[in-house]
C-alpha positions in Angstrom: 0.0 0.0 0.0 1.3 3.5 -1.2 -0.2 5.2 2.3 1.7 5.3 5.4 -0.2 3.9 8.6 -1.1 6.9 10.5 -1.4 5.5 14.4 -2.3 8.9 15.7 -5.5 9.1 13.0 -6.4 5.8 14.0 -6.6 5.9 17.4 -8.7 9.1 16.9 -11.3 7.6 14.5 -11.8 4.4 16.7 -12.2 7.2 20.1 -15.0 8.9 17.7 -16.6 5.2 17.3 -16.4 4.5 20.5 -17.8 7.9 22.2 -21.0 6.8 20.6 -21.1 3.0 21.5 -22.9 2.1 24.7 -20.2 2.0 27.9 -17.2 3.0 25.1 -17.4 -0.3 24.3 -18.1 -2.2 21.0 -16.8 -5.9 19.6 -13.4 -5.8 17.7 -14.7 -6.6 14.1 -17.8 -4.3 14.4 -15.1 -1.5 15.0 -12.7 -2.6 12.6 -15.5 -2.8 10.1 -17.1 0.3 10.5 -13.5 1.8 10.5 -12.7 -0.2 6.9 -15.7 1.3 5.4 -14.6 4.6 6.4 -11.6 4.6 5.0 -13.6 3.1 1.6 -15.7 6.2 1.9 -12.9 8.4 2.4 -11.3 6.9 -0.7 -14.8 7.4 -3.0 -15.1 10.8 -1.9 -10.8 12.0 -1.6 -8.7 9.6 -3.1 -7.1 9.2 0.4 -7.7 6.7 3.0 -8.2 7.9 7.1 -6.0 5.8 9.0 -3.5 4.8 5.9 -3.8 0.9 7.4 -2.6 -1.7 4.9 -5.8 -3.6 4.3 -6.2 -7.8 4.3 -9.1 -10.3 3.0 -9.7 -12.3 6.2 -12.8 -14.6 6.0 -15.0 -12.0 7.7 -14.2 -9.4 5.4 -11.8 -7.0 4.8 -9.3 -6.2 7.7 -7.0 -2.6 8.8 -4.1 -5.0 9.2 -2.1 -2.6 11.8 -5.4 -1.8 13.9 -5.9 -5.2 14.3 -2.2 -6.0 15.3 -2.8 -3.4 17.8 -6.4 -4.6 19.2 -4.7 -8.2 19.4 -1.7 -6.7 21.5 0.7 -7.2 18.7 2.0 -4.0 17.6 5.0 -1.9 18.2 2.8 0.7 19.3 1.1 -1.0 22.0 2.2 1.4 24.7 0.4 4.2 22.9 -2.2 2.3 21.5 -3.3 1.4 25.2 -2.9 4.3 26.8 -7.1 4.9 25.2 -8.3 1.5 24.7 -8.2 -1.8 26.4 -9.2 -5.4 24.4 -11.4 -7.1 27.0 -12.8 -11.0 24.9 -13.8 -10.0 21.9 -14.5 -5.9 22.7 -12.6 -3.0 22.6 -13.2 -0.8 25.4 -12.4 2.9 25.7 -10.4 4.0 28.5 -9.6 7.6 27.6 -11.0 9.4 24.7 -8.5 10.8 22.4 -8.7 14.3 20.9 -9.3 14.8 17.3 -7.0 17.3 16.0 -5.6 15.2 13.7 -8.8 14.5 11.4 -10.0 17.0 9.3 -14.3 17.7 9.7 -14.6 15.4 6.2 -13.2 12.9 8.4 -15.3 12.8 11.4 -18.4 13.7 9.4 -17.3 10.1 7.2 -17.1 8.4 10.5 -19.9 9.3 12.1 -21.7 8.8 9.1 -20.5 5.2 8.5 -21.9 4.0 12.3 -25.1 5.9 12.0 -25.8 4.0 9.5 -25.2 1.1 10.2 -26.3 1.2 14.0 -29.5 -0.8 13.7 -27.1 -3.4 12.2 -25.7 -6.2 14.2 -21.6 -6.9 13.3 -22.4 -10.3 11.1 -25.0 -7.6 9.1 -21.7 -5.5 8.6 -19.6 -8.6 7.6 -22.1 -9.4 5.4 -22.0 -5.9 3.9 -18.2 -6.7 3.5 -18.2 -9.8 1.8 -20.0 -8.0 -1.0 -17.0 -5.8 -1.8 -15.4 -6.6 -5.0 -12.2 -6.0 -3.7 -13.3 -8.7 -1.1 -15.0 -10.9 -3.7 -11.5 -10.8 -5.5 -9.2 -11.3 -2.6 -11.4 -14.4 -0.4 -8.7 -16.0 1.0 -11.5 -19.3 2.8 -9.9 -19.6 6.5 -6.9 -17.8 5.9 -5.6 -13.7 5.5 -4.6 -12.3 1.6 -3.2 -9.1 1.3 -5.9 -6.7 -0.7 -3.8 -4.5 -3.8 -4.6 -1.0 -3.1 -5.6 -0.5 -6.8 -8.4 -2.4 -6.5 -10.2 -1.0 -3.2 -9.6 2.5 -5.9 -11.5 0.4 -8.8 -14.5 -0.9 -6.3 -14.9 2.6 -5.3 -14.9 4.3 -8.8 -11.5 5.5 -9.2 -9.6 3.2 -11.3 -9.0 5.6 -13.7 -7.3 8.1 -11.2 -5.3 5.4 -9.8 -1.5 6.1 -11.2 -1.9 9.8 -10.2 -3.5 8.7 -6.3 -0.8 6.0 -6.1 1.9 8.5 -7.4 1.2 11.3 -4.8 0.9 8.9 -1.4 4.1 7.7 -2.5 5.7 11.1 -2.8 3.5 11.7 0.6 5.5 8.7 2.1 8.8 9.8 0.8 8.6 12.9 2.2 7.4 11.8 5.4 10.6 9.2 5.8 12.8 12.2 4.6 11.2 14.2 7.5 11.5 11.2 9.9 14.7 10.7 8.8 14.2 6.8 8.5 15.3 5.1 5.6 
């Protein structure tokens, strides 16, 4: 994926889903759904994702590969990650809600947008929803994880033909944020 996983946008979108669930709680895929889909709508309407989260075909749909590292405790920014939510079974609570400064009002409208609705939907409606994606469809990998080509979540969501130029400015995007990281 040409984007760059932004932790600090993450964290902020899932505090925004969160806020509204009951007890700042919710299951882990309902909340990685809803976030998917938002970065799908973000993509339709932008050309640019929310969090930037490399994105998998798992068999309940498609998967923010990072987010879910970070819900299962396996991510290498845990410490962060943790400091506003807690995975309790299958949920992910809310311990502190994050600020938004980092997403722009498109952003949060997209978000709240996707979980309004979809809140009379239960999370095996959502997966359903999923498993309609083309760029789903394409990638089904049965019981196991595949890897979903950026270029075709841009064709499912009507912008195949901007693609080259979408692909060629995240990567100058990422570029220039390892040039002003200073990581090779």
């Amino acid at each position: 994926m040409a984007y760059r996983f932004n932790l600090a946008k993450t964290i902020q979108a899932a505090g925004i889903l969160l806020r509204e669930a009951p007890g700042g709680r919710m299951t882990r895929m309902r909340l990685l759904k809803l976030l998917y889909i938002a970065d799908r709508e973000s993509l339709r309407e932008t050309g640019r994702p929310i969090t930037g989260d490399k994105v998998v075909a798992m068999e309940n749909g498609p998967v923010l590969s990072r987010m879910y590292d970070c819900i299962k405790g396996a991510c290498a920014e845990l410490p962060t990650w943790e400091r506003f939510f807690v995975s309790e079974g299958l949920d992910v609570r809310m311990k502190e809600p994050p600020e938004v400064s980092e997403l722009s009002r498109f952003e949060i409208e997209t978000i709240q947008a996707v979980s309004r609705q979809r809140a009379d939907k239960d999370e095996w409606q959502i997966v359903e929803e999923t498993h309609a994606f083309p760029e789903w469809i394409q990638n089904n990998p049965g019981k196991s994880s595949r890897p979903i080509p950026f270029e075709q979540i841009l064709a499912a969501v009507g912008r195949q033909s901007q693609a080259d130029s979408i692909l060629r400015e995240a990567e100058a995007r990422a570029e220039l944020a390892r040039l002003l990281e200073g990581t090779p």
